[in-house]
Structure formats: structure tokens, C-alpha cells
C-alpha positions, -999 to 999 in steps of 0.1 A, spaced: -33 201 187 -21 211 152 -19 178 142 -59 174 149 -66 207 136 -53 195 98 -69 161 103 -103 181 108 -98 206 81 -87 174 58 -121 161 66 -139 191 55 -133 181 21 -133 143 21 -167 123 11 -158 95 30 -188 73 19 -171 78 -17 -135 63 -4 -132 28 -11 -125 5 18 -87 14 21 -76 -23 32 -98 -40 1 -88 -12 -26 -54 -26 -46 -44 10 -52 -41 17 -13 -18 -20 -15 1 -8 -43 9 26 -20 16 6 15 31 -29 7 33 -51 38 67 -45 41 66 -4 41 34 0 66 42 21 96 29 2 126 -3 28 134 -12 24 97 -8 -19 104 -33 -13 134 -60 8 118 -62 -16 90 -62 -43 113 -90 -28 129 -111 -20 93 -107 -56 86 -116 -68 115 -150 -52 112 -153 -61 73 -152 -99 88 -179 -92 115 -196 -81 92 -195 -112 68 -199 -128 101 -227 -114 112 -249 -121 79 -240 -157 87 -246 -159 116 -281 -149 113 -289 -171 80 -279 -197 101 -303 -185 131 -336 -183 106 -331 -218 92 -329 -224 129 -356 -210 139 -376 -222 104 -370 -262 115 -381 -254 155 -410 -238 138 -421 -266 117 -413 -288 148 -435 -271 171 -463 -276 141 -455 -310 142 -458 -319 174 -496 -306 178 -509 -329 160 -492 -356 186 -530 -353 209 -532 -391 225 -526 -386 265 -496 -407 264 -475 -385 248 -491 -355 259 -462 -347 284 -437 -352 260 -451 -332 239 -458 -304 254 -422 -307 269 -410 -305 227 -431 -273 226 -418 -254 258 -379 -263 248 -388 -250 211 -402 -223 225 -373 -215 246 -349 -216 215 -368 -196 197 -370 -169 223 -332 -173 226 -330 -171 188 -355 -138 187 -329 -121 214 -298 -133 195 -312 -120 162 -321 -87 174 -283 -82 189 -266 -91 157 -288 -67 135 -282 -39 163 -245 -49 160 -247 -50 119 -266 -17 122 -241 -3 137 -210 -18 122 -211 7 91 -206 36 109 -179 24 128 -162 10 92 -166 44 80 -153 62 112 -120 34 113 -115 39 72 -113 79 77 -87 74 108 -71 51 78 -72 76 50 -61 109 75 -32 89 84 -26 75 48 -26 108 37 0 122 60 26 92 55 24 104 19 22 136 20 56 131 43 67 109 14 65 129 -15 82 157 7 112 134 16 111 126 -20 114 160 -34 142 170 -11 161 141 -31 148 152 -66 157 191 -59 191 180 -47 195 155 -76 186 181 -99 217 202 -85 240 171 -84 227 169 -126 233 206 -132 262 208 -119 276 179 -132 264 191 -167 284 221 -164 315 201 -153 311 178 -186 309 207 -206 339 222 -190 362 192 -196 345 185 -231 357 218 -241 394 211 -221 397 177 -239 390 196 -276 416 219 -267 446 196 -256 435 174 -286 440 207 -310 470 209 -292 484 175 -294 476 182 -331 492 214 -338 528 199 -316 525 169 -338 517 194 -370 549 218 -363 572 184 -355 565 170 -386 571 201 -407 604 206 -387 617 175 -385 600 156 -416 579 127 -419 611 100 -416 619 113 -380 577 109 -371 577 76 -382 601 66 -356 589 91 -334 557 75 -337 565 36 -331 585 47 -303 557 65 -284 535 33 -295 565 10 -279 565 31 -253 525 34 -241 528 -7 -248 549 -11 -220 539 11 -198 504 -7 -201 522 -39 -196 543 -27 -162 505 -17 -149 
């Protein structure tokens, strides 16, 4: 009941004859690639589409019906000039079967223009059910979404402040490393660090080796 209530009070400020045909619009694509449509969102614009092809359908169906209905008419003007008695019969049998088709045509062409009639308002109906249901996989989306950016923003901050802190631990055992190294060499003179030093070098060499 809830869920109907926000679908109506989304539609309250939605000018759906303004919305593009969700299915035919790229921007809608760009949103809901084939391989990220939930299955109710697959149907719908199955169901759009289907009625964006009748309609195609529909306007071809009933060119094809007036040129029809054009050629039986030139027929039927045709065959009254045909007046000997000898082809009388046949004649007027041309006339009854044209007549006949066109009759059919009449009722045919009058279904399909209630159907095409029709057809927009159901496109419009289907492309809201569309949009309402677009709206709240995105809506879900972007919530999901900023879950991760609020908790990436912590994991950021807080990593941040753990650089810092070791930035500031590394500058201090490097002063000192510097001020040891400083005091030994004033003590013990620079002879002694120059053997000091090619031993430590020797010794970091093979200790990288042994790993």
C-alpha cells in the first residue's frame, strides 16, 4: 500500500506526455544496460515495445488496405463497362466479390484505427509503469551507492590520519638515526664510521641475499 501511495504522489508531479519513450531514449539505455535490468523493468519494456511495433504495424497495415481497396475500386469501375449478356454473369459475379472485399476492408480498417486510437494511451499508461519503476531502482541505487561513498569517506579519513601519524613517526626515527649516527661519529671519529658503515652495508647485502 505504501508502495502505491509513493508511485501516485510520484505521478503528481510527472508530465508524462513530456517523458520520452523510456525503451527508445539512449539515456534510459545508458542507465539500464541489458545486462543490469531487473526482470520487472525487462517486462515493462518489453511491453512498451511491443506496442511501439503495433503501432508501426498498424499504419502498415492500413496503407496496405487503401491501395487494396483503391485497385477493387477501379476494378468494380472497370467491369461496368463489360454490358454484352455473355459476360453479364461474370460480371456481376466480379462486382459482388469486390464488393465483399471491400466491405471486409471497410470493417478491418475501422478496427485498426480503433486499435491505433487507442494504442497511445496505453503507450503512455505502460511508459509511466516504466518510469515509476525506473525511478525506484535508482533511487535504490544511488542509496546503495552512498552507503559506499559515506563509508569510503571514513575508510579515507581515517586512513589520512594514520599516514600522518606514521609520516610524523618515520621523521622522528630518521632524526634519530641521525642524531645516533651524529654522537658515534663525534665519539668514535670518522675512521671507526667508515668501517662502521661498509659493515652495516655488508651486512643489509646479505641479509637481502638470505631473503
Amino acid at each position: 500500500m505504501a508502495k502505491k501511495k509513493q508511485e501516485k504522489s510520484f505521478s503528481e508531479y510527472i508530465d508524462i506526455k513530456k517523458v520520452p519513450i523510456l525503451p527508445l531514449d539512449n539515456r534510459w539505455h545508458q542507465l539500464f544496460p541489458d545486462n543490469d535490468k531487473p526482470p520487472y523493468i525487462k517486462k515493462l519494456e518489453k511491453e512498451v515495445m511491443e506496442i511501439v511495433k503495433r503501432e508501426g504495424g498498424i499504419s502498415r497495415e492500413l496503407k496496405k488496405l487503401s491501395v487494396t481497396k483503391k485497385n477493387l475500386m477501379n476494378q468494380i469501375v472497370a467491369n461496368m463497362n463489360e454490358v454484352s449478356n455473355e459476360e453479364e454473369k461474370l460480371r456481376q459475379k466480379k462486382m459482388a466479390a469486390s464488393q465483399k472485399l471491400i466491405l471486409d476492408i471497410n470493417k478491418k480498417t475501422i478496427d485498426l484505427e480503433d486499435e491505433k486510437y487507442q494504442l497511445p494511451y496505453k503507450l503512455l499508461e505502460l511508459n509511466e509503469q516504466l518510469l515509476l519503476a525506473s525511478i525506484e531502482v535508482c533511487y535504490n541505487r544511488i542509496n546503495v551507492n552512498q552507503q559506499k561513498i559515506d563509508f569510503l569517506n571514513e575508510w579515507i579519513e581515517n586512513t589520512r590520519n594514520e599516514l600522518k601519524k606514521n609520516v610524523i613517526i618515520r621523521q622522528e626515527m630518521q632524526e634519530n638515526n641521525n642524531n645516533i649516527y651524529s654522537y658515534m661519529h663525534d665519539i668514535l671519529g670518522p675512521r671507526f664510521m667508515e668501517v662502521f658503515d661498509a659493515d652495516d652495508n655488508y651486512n643489509k647485502q646479505n641479509n637481502s641475499n638470505d631473503d
